[in-house]
BALUMMAR-53663 format. One record per residue: y, z, x of N, C-alpha, C, O in turn; residue number from 1. Coordinates in pm, whole numbers, plus 50000, padded with zeros to 5 digits. Layout:
% residues N
> Y_Z_X_Y_Z_X_Y_Z_X_Y_Z_X_NUM
...
This chain:
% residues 69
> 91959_71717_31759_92026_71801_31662_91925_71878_31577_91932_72001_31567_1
> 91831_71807_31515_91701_71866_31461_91657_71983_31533_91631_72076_31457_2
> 91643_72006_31637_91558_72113_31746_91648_72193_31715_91599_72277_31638_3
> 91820_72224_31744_91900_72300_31790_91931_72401_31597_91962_72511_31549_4
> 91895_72272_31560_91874_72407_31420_91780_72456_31370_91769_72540_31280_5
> 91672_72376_31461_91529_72457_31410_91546_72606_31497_91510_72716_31454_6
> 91594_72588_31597_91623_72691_31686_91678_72809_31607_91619_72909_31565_7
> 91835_72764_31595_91927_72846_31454_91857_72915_31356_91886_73034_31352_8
> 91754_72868_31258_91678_72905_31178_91604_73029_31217_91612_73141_31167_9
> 91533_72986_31315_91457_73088_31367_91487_73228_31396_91430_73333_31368_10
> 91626_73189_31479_91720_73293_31539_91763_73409_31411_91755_73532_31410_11
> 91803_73326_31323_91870_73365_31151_91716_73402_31094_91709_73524_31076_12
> 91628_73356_31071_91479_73477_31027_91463_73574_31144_91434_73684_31098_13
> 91470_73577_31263_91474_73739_31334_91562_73826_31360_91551_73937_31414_14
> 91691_73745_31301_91796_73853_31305_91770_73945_31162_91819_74055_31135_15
> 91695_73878_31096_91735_73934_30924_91587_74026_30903_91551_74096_30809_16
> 91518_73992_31035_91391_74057_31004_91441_74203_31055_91420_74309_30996_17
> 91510_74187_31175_91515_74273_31240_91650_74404_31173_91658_74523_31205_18
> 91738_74327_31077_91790_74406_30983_91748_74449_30892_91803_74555_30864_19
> 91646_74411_30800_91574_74515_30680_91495_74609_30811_91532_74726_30822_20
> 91412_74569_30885_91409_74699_30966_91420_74772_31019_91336_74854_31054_21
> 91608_74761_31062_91666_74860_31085_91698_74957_30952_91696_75080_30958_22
> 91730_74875_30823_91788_74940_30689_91697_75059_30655_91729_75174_30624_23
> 91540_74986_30672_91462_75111_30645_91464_75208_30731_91533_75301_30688_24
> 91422_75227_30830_91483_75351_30957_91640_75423_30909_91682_75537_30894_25
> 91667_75353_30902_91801_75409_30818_91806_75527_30719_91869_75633_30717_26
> 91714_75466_30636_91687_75526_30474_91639_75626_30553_91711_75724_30568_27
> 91509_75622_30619_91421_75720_30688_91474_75832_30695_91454_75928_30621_28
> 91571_75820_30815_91618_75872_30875_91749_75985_30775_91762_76103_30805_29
> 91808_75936_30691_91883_75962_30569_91777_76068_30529_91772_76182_30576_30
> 91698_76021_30443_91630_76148_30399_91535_76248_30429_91471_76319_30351_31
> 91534_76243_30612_91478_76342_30690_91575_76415_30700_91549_76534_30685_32
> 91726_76377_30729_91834_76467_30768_91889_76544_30634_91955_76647_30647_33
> 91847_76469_30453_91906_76529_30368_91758_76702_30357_91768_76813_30305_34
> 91662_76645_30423_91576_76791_30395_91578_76855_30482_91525_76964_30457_35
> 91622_76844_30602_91683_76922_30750_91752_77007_30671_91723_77124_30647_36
> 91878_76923_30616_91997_77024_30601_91967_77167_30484_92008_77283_30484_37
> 91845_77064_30361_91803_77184_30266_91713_77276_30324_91702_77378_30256_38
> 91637_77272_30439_91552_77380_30458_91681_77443_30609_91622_77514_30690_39
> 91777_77427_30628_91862_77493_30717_91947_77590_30599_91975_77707_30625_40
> 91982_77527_30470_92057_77590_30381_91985_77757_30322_92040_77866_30310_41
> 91841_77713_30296_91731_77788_30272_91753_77871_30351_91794_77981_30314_42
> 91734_77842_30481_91727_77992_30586_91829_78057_30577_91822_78180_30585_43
> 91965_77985_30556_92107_78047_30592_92108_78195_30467_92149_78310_30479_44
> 92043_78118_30353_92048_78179_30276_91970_78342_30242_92010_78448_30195_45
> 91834_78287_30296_91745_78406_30365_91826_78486_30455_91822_78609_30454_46
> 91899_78420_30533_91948_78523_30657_92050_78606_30571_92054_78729_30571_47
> 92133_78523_30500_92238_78645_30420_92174_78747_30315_92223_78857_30290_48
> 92052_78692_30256_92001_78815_30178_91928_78914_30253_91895_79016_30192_49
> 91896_78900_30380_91859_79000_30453_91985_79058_30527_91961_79170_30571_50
> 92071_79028_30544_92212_79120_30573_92262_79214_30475_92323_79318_30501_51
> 92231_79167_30349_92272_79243_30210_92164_79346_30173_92183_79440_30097_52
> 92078_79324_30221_91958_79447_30185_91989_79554_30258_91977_79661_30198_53
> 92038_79562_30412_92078_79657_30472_92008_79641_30590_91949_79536_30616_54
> 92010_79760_30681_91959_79726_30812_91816_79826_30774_91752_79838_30879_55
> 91745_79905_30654_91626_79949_30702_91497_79855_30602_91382_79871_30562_56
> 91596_79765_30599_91473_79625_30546_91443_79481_30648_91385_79373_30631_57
> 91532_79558_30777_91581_79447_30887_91493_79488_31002_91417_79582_30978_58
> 91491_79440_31110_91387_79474_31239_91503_79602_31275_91619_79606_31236_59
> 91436_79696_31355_91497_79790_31402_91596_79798_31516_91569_79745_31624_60
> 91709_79862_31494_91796_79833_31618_91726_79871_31725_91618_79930_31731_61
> 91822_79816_31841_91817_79784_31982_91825_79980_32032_91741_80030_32106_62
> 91910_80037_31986_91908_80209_32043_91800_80235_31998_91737_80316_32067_63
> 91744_80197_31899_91624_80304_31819_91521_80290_31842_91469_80187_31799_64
> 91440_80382_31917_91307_80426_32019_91201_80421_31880_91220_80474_31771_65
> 91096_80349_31919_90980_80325_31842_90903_80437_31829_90902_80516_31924_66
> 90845_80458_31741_90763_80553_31680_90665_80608_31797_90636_80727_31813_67
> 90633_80531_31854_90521_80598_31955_90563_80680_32049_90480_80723_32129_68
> 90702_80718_32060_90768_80790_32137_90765_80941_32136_90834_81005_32215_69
């Protein structure tokens, strides 16, 4: 009986090890995706203030023949 809960014990310290180190990956992972989303918000935001400036602050359309022409 002694062995079979030294066993238990063991089992119960690597399950619990192996949960704080999932928790942290977790967190990790949490606040890689909360600065993903702020530097995706950033661009979105860049992209709409360059729609609002107009198109001759924008790359040049697709019809319009480059200067060296």
């Amino acid at each position: 009986m002694n062995e079979s809960i030294r066993r238990l014990e063991e089992k119960i310290a690597y399950l619990e090890r192996h949960v704080t180190e999932q928790d942290k990956v977790m967190l990790e992972l949490g606040e890689e995706l909360a600065a993903l989303r702020r530097e995706v918000r950033r661009w979105q935001e860049q992209a709409a203030g360059r729609g609002a400036a107009g198109p001759a602050d924008g790359p040049a359309a697709e019809d319009e023949r480059p200067p060296h022409y």
